[in-house]
N, C-alpha and C positions, 0 to 999 in steps of 0.2 A: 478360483481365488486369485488376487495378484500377488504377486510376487512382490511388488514394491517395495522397495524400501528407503527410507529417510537417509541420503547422504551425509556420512557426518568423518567424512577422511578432511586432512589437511586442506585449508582454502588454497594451498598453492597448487592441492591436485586437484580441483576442480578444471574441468573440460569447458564445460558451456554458462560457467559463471564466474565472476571478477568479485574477491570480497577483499576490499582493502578498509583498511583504519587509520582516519584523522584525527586524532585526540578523542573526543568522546563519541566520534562520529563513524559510523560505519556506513562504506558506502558498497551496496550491491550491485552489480552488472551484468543483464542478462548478456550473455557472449557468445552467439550465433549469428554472426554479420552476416555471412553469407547466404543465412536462411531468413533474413531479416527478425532474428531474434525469435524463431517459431519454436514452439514450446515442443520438444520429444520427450520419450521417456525419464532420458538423463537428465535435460536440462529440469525437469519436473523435481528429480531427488534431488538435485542438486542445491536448488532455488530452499528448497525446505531445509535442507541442512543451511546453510548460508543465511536465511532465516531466523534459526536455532539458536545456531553460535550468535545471532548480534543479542537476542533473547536472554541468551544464558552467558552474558561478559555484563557483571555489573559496572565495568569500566564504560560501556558503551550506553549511551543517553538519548540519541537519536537515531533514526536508520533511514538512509535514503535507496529508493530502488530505483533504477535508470537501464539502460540498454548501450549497448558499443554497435555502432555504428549509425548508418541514419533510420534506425528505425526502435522505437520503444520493443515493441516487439507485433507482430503480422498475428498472432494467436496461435493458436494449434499447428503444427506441420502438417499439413493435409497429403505430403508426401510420403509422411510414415506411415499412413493406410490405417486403416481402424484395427480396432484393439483385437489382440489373436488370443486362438485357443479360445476356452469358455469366458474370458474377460468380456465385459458387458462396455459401453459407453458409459452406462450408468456407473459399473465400476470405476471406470479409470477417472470420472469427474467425483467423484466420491475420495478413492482411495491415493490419486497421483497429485490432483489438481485440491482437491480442499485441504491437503495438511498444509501447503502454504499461506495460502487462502485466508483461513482460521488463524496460522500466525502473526498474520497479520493484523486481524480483527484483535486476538488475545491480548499479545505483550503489551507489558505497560506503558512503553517508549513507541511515542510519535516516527510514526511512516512516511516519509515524505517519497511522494512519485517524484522525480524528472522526466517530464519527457521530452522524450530528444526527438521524438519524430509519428509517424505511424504509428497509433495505438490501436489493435482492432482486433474484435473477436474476444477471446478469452483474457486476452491482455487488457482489454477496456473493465474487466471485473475486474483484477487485480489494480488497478490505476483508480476505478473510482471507490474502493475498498481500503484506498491509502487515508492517512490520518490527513494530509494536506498535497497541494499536487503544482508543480511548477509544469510550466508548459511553452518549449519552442515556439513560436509566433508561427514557423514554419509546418509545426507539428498541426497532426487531426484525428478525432475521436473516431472511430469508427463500428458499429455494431451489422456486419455484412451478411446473417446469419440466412437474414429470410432469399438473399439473390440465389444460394443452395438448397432450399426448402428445409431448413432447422430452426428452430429456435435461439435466442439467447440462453447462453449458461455461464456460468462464474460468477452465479448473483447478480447478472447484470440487468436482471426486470426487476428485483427489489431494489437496486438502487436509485435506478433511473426512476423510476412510479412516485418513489418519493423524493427525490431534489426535481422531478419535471413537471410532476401530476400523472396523472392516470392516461389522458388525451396526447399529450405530448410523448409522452415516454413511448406509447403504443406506435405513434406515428415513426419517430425514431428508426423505433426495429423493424415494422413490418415493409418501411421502404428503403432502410439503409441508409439513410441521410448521412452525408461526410460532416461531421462537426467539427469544423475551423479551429480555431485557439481563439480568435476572434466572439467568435459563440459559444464555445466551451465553458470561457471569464464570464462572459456575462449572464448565461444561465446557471452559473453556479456550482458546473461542474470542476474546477482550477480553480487556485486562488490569484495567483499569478501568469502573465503572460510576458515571455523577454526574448531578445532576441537570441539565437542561436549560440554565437558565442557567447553570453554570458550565462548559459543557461544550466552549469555544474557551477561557475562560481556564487549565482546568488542562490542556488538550494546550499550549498557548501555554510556558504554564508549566515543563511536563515538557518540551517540544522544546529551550528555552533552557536547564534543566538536563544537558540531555543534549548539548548544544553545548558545553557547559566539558570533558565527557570528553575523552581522546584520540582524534580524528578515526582514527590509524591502527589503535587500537584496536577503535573503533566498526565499521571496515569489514571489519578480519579477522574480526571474530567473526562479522560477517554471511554473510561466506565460507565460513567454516568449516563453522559452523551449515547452512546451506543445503547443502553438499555432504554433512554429516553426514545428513539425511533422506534422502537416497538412494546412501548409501554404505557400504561395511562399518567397524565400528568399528577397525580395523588403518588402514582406508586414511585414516578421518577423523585419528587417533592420528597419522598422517605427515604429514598436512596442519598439523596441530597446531604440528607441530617444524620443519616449512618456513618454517609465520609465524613461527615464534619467533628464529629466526634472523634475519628480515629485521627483525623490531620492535627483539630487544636491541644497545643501544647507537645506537638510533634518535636526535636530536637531544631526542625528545619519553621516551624512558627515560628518557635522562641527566635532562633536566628531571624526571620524575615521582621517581626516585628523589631527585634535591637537593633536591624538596620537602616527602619523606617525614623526611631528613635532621632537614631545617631545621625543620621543622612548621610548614610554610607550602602554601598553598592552591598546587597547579603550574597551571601556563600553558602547554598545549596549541598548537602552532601547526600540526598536521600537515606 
């Protein structure tokens, strides 16, 4: 069994992550430079707690996750050697690597990746798993699994299969293919491509524009949206009309429509 457990001590005692707060914006920082941001044990609790707290601060409205230094993060520590005692792989991707994973898919509030550099391996699931993704011009996607004879993991063949197709996605992994920023944008994986230095202030930027939308807005659609990937379109179309009913006449309508009224900028309070 593991031991694991979800970090949830003080953000200023964190080791190998950076959680700082910009008005409604919390921004996460994997912080292992030296290891180019490789995931260990800690940094695993850690990421999930850090996670947590932006989850559980109704003050906070967006969350961006990004890396310190020049790299998003390398994926796994291949350093820390595989999982001891009766700990399986299957365990530690189960029980270290999906409680963030999942919080990320869960909370209501938009994920935005930055990436600052090298994203690859396990880090490329958590980056394509984000709600929206900024990306260094400099940076590159990378899924290295098959050059050691493993497979992708961190959800990284469901995602890819569906933003690449089934042909493409295949090709991807089982050759390694470095994906540029350049290719990233244009197949769909980024939504943005900027250069280096601008590359915290326009997610900074877009995280606080995206904090004035409607909060209840922001999170049905993330709902929706995500049940729509692995749903029939009847059943998405019912989900559709379920939120609709709980949003109209919401405190935050009423407000959006008096603003549309008035032609005044509305004020969101979820």
């Amino acid at each position: 069994m593991s031991q694991f457990s979800i970090s949830q001590s003080n953000p200023a005692d964190y080791e190998t992550v950076i959680y700082e707060v910009d008005g409604p914006v919390a921004i996460v920082s994997l912080n292992r430079p030296n290891a180019m941001n490789s995931f260990n044990t800690l940094m695993r609790s850690e990421l999930a707690g850090a996670l947590m707290r932006a989850k559980d601060d109704d003050a906070i409205r967006v969350v961006i996750l990004t890396g310190v230094g020049r790299a998003f993060s390398a994926g796994a520590d291949l350093k820390a050697g595989m999982p001891e005692g009766s700990q399986t792989v299957k365990d530690q991707l189960r029980d270290e690597y999906l409680p963030s994973i999942r919080l990320i898919n869960d909370m209501d509030k938009p994920v935005m990746a930055a990436l600052n550099g090298p994203t690859a391996g396990i880090a490329l699931g958590y980056a394509l798993n984000c709600d929206l993704a900024v990306m260094s011009e400099d940076a590159y996607l990378l899924s290295p699994f098959a050059a050691i004879s493993l497979v992708a993991d961190g959800g990284i063949n469901w995602q890819l299969a569906r933003r690449l197709g089934y042909k493409k996605a295949y090709e991807v992994c089982v050759e390694g293919q470095r994906m540029p920023a350049a290719l990233a944008l244009e197949w769909g994986l980024v939504n943005k491509v900027v250069p280096a230095d601008a590359l915290m202030s326009t997610a900074t930027e877009w995280a606080h524009t995206l904090s004035k939308q409607a909060p209840l807005t922001l999170a049905a659609t993330k709902r929706v949206m995500r049940f729509a990937m692995q749903n029939t379109w009847q059943a998405s179309f019912d989900l559709e009309a379920e939120e609709q009913v709980d949003l109209l006449m919401s405190p935050d309508n009423v407000e959006g429509v008096a603003a549309f009224l008035e032609k005044r900028s509305p004020v969101f309070k979820g």
